[in-house]
C-alpha positions in Angstrom: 0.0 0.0 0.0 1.1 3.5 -0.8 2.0 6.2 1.9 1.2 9.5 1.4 4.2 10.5 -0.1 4.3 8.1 -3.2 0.9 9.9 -3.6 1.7 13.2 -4.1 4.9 11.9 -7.1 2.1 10.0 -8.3 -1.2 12.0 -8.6 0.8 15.3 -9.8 -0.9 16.2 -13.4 -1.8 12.7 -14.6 -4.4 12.7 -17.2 -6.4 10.2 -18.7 -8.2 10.4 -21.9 -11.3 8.9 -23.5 -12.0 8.2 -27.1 -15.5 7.1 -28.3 -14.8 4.0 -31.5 -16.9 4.3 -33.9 -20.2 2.4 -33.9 -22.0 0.4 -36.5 -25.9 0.4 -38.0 -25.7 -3.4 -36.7 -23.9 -2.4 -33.1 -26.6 0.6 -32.3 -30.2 -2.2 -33.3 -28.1 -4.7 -31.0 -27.5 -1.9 -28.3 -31.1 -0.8 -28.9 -32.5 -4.6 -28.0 -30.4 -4.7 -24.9 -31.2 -1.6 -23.6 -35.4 -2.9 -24.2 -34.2 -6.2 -22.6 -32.6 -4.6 -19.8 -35.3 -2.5 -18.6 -37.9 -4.5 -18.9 -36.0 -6.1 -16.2 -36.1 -3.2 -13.7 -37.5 -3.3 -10.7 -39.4 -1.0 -8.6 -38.8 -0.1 -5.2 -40.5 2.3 -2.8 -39.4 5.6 -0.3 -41.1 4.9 3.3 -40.7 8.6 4.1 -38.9 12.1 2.7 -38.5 14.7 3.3 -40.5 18.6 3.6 -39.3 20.7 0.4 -36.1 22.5 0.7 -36.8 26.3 1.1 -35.0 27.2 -2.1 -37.3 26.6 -5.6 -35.8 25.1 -8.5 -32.4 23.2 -8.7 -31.1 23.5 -5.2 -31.5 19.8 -3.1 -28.3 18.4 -3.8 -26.6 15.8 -1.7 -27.1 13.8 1.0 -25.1 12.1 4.0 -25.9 10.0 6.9 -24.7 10.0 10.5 -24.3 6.7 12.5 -26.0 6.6 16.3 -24.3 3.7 17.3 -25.6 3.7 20.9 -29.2 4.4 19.2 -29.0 3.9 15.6 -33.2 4.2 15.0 -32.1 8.0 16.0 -29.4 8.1 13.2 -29.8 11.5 11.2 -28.7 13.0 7.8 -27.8 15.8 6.4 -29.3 16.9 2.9 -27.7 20.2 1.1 -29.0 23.3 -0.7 -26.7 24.1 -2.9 -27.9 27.5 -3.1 -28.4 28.1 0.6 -26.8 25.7 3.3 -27.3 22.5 5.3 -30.4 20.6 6.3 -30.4 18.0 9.3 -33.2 15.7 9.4 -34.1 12.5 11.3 -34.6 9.0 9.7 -38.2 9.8 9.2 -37.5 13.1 7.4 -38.1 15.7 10.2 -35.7 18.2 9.8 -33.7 19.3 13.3 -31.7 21.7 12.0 -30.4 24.3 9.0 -27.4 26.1 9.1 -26.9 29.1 6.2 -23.1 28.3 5.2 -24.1 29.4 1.4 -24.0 27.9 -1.7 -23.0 23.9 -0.2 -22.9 22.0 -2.9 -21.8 18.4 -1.9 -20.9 16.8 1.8 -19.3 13.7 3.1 -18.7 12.4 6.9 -16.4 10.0 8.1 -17.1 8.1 11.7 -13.9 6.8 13.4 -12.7 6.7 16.7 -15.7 8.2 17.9 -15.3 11.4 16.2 -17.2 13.0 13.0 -14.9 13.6 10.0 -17.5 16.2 8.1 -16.6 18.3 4.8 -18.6 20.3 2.3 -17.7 22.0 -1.3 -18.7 25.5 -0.6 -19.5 27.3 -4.2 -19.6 31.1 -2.0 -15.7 31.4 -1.6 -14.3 28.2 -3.5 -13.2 26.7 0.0 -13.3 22.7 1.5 -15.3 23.5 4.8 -14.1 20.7 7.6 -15.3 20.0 10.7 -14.4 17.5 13.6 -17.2 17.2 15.9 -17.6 14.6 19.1 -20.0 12.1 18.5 -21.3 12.2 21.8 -21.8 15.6 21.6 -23.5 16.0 18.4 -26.1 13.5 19.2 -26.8 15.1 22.6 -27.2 18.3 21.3 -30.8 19.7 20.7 -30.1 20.7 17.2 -33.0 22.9 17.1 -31.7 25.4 18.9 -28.2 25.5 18.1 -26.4 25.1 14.7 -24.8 21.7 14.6 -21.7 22.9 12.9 -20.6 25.2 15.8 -20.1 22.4 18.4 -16.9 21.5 16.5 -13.9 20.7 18.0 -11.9 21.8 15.5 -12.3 23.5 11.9 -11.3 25.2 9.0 -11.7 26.3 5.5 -9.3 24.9 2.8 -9.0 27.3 -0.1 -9.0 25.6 -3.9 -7.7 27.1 -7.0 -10.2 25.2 -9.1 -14.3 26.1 -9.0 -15.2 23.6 -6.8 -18.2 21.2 -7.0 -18.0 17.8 -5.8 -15.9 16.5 -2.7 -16.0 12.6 -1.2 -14.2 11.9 2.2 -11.7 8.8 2.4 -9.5 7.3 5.0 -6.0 6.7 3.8 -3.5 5.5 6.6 -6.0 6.4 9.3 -6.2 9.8 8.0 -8.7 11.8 6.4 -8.5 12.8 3.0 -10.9 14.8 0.5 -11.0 14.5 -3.0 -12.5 17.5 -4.6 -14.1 17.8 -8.0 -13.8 21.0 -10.5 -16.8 22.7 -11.8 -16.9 22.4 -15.7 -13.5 21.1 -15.6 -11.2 17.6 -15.7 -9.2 18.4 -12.2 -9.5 16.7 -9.3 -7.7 18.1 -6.3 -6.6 15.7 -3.6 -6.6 16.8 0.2 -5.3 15.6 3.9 -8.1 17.6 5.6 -6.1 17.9 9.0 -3.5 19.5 8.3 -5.2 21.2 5.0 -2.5 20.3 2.7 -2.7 19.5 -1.0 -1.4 16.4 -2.1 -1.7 16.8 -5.8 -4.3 17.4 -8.9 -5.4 15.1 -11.4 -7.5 14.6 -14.8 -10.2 12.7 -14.8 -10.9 13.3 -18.5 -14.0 15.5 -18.3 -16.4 16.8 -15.3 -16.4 15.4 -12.5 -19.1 15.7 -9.1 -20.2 12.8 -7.8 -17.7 10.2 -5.9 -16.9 8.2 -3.1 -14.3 6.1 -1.8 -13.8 2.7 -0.4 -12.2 2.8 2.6 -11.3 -1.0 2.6 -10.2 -1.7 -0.7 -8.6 1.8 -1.0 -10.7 2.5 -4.3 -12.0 5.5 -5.5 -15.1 5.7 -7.9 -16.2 8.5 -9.4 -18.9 9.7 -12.1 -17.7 12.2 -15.4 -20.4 13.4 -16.1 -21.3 16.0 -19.6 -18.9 14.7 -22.2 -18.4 11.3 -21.6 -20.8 9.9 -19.4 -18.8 7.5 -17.8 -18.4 6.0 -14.0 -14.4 5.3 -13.8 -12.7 3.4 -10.3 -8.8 4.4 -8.9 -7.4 1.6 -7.1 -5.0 3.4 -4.8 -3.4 0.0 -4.1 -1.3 -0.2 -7.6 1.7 1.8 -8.9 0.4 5.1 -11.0 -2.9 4.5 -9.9 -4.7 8.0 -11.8 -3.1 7.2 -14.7 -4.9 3.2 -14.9 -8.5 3.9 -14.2 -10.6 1.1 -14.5 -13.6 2.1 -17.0 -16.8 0.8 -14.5 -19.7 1.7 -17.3 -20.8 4.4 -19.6 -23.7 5.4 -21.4 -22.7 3.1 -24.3 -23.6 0.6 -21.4 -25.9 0.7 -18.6 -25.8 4.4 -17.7 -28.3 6.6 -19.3 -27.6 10.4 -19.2 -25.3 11.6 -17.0 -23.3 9.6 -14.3 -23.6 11.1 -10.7 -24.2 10.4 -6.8 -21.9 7.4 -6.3 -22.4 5.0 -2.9 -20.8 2.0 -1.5 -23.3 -0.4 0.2 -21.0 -3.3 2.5 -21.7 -6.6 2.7 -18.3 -7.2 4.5 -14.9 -5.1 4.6 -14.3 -5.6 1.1 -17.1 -6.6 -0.5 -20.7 -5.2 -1.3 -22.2 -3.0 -4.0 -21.6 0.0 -6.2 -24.5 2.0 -6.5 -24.7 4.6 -9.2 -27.4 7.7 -9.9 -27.9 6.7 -13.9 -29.8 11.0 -13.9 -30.6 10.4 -17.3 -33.3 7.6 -17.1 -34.0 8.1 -13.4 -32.6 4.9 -12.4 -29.8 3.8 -10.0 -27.4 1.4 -11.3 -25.9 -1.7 -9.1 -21.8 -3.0 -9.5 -20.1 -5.3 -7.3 -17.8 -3.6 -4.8 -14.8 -5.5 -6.6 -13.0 -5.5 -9.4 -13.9 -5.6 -12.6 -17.4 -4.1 -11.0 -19.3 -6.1 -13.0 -23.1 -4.7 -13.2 -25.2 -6.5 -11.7 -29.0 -4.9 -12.4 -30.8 -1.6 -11.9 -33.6 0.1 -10.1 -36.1 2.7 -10.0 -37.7 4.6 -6.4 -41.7 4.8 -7.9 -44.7 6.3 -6.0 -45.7 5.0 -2.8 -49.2 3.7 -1.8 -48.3 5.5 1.0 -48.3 8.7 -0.8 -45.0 9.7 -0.9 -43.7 10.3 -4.9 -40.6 8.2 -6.3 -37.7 10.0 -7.3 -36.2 11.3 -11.0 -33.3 13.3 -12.3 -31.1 12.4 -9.1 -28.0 14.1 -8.4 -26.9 13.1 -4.9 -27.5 9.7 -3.0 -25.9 8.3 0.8 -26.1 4.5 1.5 -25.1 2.5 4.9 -25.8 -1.2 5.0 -26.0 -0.3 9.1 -28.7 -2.2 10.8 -31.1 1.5 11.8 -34.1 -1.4 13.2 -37.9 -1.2 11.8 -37.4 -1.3 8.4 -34.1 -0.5 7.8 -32.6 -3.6 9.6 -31.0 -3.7 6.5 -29.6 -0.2 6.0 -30.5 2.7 4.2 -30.5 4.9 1.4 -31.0 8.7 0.5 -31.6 10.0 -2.7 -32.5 13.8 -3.9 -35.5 13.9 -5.9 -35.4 16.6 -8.8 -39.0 16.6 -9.7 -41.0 15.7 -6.1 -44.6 15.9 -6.7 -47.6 16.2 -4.2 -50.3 14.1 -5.9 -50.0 16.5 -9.5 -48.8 19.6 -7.7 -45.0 20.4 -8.3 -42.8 21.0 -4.7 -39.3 21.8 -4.1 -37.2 19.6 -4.1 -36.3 17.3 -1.2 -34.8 13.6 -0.3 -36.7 10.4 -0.1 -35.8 7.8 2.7 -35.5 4.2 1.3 -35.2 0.8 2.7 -31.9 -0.8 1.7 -33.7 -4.8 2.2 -36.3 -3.6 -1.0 -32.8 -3.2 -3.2 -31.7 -6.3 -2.3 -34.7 -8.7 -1.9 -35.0 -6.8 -5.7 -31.5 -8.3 -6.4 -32.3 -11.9 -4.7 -29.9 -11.2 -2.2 -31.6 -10.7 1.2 
């Protein structure tokens, strides 16, 4: 495995690049028949709750991430951004607790170790990595209604960037925490020890980049180009020159339709589990296996509720934890933004939608 300082000679201006063959009359009707094939094999699974409207009309609910109550885990939160505005906190069921008005926060990430919250947001206001270490103990004691959750840090800063920031995902590298942080319209992706706010070094992912996330265990990072390619690419940080080998996941010549985007890990042991990808294009969320080659294994759509509450479409951010929370999400659970949420026929804000992880895999014959 590589310490931090082979990183930084290895990640310094590496670039990858992506060329589309060219495709046959034969190759697109054969594509065509799959694609039919292949959703007609979808399968449809349900939100329990969601969440009220975020404040801010149009495209502003971004990106969601949960937080572990080990010592009650039916009280586990999440937080939800406006990208536009700040950070939501809500409760499993979807009652928010808590907004703080740090601006334009685009994407967030948490780490729990050692009984401490790793936290960090892209904040779009003044380009900067916002971090925060907070006491676990303390930030589930705290009545978050009356005092912004962010201020009981223990420590924090802000990390300026010299790209226009837009996505970040926290990983754990040698016990210690690390950001990778996407550009805005852009290939770069900045690389980050969050203590002691240092840059490691910038790479090219080929295109732009938002959505991400990184496996801890199998020190792996997976992360969706979205616009020009459309592609979902993994960096094992385990190998020699590892941003220079990425391992092509899918694209939209594959199972992805539209643009690539939230990215989440759900474990079924350290190092294995599932890769589950927003597919924003045709409102479905894509399913890998955790290890190489990440083969894909099916897809699935959130639909309406006969309890009422709308499926989800167009989804940018999701958070997934294969935690046992009790009730119904003995088997974990997963957040996903909803672009278009929809109160019978009348058109809300948007907001997140609250799923139960055992519907994904009783859909995959794997409960």
């Amino acid at each position: 495995m590589m310490n931090m300082e082979q990183h930084t000679r290895l990640v310094l201006d590496t670039t990858t690049k992506l060329t589309k063959p060219k495709i046959s009359a034969s190759f697109l009707l054969a594509l065509v028949l799959i694609t039919f094939v292949a959703c007609s094999q979808d399968t449809g699974i349900y939100a329990l709750d969601e969440t009220a409207p975020v404040k801010t009309a149009k495209d502003a609910a971004d990106d969601p991430a949960i937080i572990i109550n080990y010592k009650n885990p039916s009280a586990s939160l999440f937080f939800g951004t406006d990208k536009t505005a700040g950070v939501y906190l809500y409760d499993l069921k979807g009652v928010q607790q808590s907004f703080s008005p740090l601006g334009a926060i685009n994407n967030i990430d948490v780490r729990q170790q050692n009984l401490e919250i790793f936290l960090a947001v892209t904040n779009r206001s003044n380009q900067s990595v916002g971090f925060w270490v907070i006491d676990q103990k303390t930030f589930f004691a705290n009545n978050h209604g009356s005092q912004d959750v962010f201020s009981i840090a223990k420590r924090s800063f802000n990390i300026f960037s010299s790209i226009d920031i837009y996505g970040i995902c926290i990983g754990m590298i040698g016990g210690t925490p690390v950001a990778f942080v996407t550009e805005d319209r852009g290939p770069k992706v900045e690389l980050w020890t969050l203590e002691n706010q240092q840059l490691v070094g910038t790479f090219d992912n080929g295109g732009e980049s938002e959505g991400c996330v990184f496996d801890d265990e199998n020190q792996t990072l997976f992360i969706s180009e979205e616009e020009t390619n459309g592609v979902l690419k993994a960096y094992n940080l385990n190998q020699d020159y590892p941003f220079a080998n990425p391992v092509i996941v899918d694209s939209r010549e594959g199972n992805i339709g539209g643009d690539p985007e939230g990215v989440a890990i759900y474990k079924t042991s350290d190092t294995e589990g599932y890769v589950i990808l927003s597919s924003q294009g045709d409102d479905k969320y894509n399913v890998y296996n955790r290890q190489k080659p990440y083969r894909f294994i099916s897809s699935f759509t959130v639909d309406d509720s006969p309890r009422g509450v709308d499926g989800t479409s167009h989804t940018d951010g999701i958070s997934v934890s294969s935690y046992n929370f009790g009730g119904k999400y003995t088997k974990g659970i997963m957040i996903a933004q909803d672009d278009e949420n929809l109160a019978g026929e009348e058109l809300k804000n948007q907001n997140f939608k609250i799923i139960p992880f055992k519907q994904v895999l009783k859909a995959l014959k794997s409960d």
